[in-house]
N, C-alpha and C positions, 0 to 999 in steps of 0.2 A: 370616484373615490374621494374620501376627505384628509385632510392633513394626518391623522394616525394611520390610516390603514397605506396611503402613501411611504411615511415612515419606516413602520413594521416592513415592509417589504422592501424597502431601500436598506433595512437592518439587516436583514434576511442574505441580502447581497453580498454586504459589505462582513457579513459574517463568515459566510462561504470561501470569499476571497481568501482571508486573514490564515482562516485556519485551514484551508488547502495550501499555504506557502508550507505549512509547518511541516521540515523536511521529511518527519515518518511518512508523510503522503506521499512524495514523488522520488526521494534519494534512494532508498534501497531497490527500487525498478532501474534506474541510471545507471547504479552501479551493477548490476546484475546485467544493462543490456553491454556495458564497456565488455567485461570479464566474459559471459557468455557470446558475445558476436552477435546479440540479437539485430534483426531488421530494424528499422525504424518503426513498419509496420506491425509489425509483433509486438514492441513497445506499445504503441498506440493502442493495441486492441486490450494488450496488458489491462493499462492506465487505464482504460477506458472502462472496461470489466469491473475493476475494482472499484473506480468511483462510480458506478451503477451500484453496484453493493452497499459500497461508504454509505451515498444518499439513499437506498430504499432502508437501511436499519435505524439509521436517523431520525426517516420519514416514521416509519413502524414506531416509535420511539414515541415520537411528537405525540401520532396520532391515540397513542394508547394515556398518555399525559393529557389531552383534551378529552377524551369520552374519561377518563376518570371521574368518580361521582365526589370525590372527596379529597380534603386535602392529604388525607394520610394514605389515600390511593397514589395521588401526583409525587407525593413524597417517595415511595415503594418503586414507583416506579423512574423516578428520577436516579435513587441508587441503585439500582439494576442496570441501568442505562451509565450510568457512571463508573461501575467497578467492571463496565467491559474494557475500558480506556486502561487498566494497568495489566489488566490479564490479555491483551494486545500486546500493549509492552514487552511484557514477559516470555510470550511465543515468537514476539519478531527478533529478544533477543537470542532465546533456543536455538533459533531458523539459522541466524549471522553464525554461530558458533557451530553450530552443525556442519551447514552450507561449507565454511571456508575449511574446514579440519575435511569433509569430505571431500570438493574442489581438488584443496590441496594439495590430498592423497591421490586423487587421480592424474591429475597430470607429472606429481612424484615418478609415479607407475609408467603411466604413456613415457615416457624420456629418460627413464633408469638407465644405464649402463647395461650392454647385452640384452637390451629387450626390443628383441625383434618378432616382426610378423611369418619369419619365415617364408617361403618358398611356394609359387603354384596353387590347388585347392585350397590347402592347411592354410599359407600364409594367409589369404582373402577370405577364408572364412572366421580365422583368427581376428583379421583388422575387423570382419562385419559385424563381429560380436563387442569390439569395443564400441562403434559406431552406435550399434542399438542401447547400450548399458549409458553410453553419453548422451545419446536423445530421450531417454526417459528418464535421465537422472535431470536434467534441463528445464521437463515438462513438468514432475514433479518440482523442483525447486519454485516455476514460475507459478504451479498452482497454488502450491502452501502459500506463499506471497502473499496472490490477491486473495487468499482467505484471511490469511492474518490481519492486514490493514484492511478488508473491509469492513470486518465485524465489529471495529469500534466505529460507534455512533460520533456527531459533533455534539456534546452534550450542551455544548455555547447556546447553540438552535433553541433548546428546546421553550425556554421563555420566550421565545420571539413568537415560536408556533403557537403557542398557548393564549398569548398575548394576538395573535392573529386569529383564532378560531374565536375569541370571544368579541370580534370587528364581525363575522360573517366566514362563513365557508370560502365564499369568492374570496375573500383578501385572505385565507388560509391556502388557497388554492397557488393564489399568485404569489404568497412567500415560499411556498413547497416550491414553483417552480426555479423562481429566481434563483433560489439554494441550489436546486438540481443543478439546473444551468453553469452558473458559477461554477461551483464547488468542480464539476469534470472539464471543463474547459480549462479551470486553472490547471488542474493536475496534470491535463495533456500539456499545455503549453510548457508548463516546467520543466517535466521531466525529460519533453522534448528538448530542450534548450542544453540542459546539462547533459544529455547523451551526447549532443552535440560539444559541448563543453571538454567532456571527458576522453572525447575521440580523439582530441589533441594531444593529450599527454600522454607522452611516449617514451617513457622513463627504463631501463635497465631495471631494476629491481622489480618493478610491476610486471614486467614481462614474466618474472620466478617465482615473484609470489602473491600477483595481483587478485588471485582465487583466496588464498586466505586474508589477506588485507582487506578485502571486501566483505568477509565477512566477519573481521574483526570491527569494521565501520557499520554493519548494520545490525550488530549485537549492540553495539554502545547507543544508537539510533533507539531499540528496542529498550535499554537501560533506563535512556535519560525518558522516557514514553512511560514507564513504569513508576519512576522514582516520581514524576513529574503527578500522575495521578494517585498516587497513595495520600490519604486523608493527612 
């Protein structure tokens, strides 16, 4: 390799890094594994999922910006690739506000006054219908998730790819990777950290209404992601 294509792919890195700290990539998975009780494993496969996603739309992204024949091709498609980053936004902020008002509502319910499972068959097939209504409310919550934040591209990347596919495929190859690389390692190590982080705080009020606070903090996540890509 020569001095640019070194470069380019040290750029590649160091861009992956930057913009996987940026909390819409790994805060609202944290605070979903705090509130929800996820594993840590669960977490990881979360994060993991999603920054498999993250990077291959990215990738998709790049790659449709280098085979373009023209500039008003790379143009077209650089704002296509751009106006996914506020309509993310927008959904992760729907998600936060949905999420906690529903949350909310359900453990309101589970812990009302007089609400019991009753007795025998009834009571236990009573409690096994909360159980399944709470495990796929969980599973949908974590799916919407890693759909919402993966489908925005890093639109930072895409001069760097462009700028590497005109060095050679190989130095195109090896800035695809680095990015991959990067980009979900950081997002596991993060989010890992602050699950861990989050484990700690053991607050009175969070215990009542840590289901809607959480999703009051990932609608504003989803706000500033929105306000943040608007032209």
């Amino acid at each position: 390799m020569t001095s640019t294509p070194v470069l380019l792919v040290v750029s590649a890195c160091a861009t992956a890094v930057i913009h996987a700290l940026i909390p819409d990539h790994w805060l609202p998975f944290a605070i979903l594994a705090r509130t929800e009780g996820w594993s840590e494993r669960r977490l990881v496969g979360l994060v993991g999922l999603t920054g498999v996603l993250h990077v291959t739309v990215s990738l998709v992204l790049g790659a449709v910006l280098a085979f373009a024949g023209s500039a008003v091709g790379r143009a077209a498609a650089a704002r296509a690739g751009a106006s996914l980053e506020p309509l993310a936004g927008g959904l992760l902020a729907l998600f936060g506000i949905a999420y906690g008002l529903w949350a909310h509502r359900r453990e309101a319910r589970a812990h009302a006054p007089g609400h019991t499972h009753g007795d025998g068959a009834l009571g236990s097939l009573h409690a096994h219908g909360h159980l399944l209504s709470r495990l796929s409310g969980r599973s949908a919550s974590a799916g919407a998730l890693v759909a919402i934040i993966g489908i925005s591209p890093c639109v930072l990347l895409q001069p760097i790819l462009f700028a590497s596919a005109a060095e050679g495929w190989g130095t195109a190859a090896a800035a695809a990777g680095g990015f991959a690389l990067c980009t979900i390692a950081t997002m596991l190590v993060v989010a890992i950290v602050a699950r861990r982080g989050l484990e700690r705080v053991d607050l009175g009020f969070f215990t009542r209404f840590g289901d809607l606070l959480s999703g009051l903090v990932i609608a504003a996540i989803g706000l500033i992601v929105l306000v943040r890509g608007m032209p």
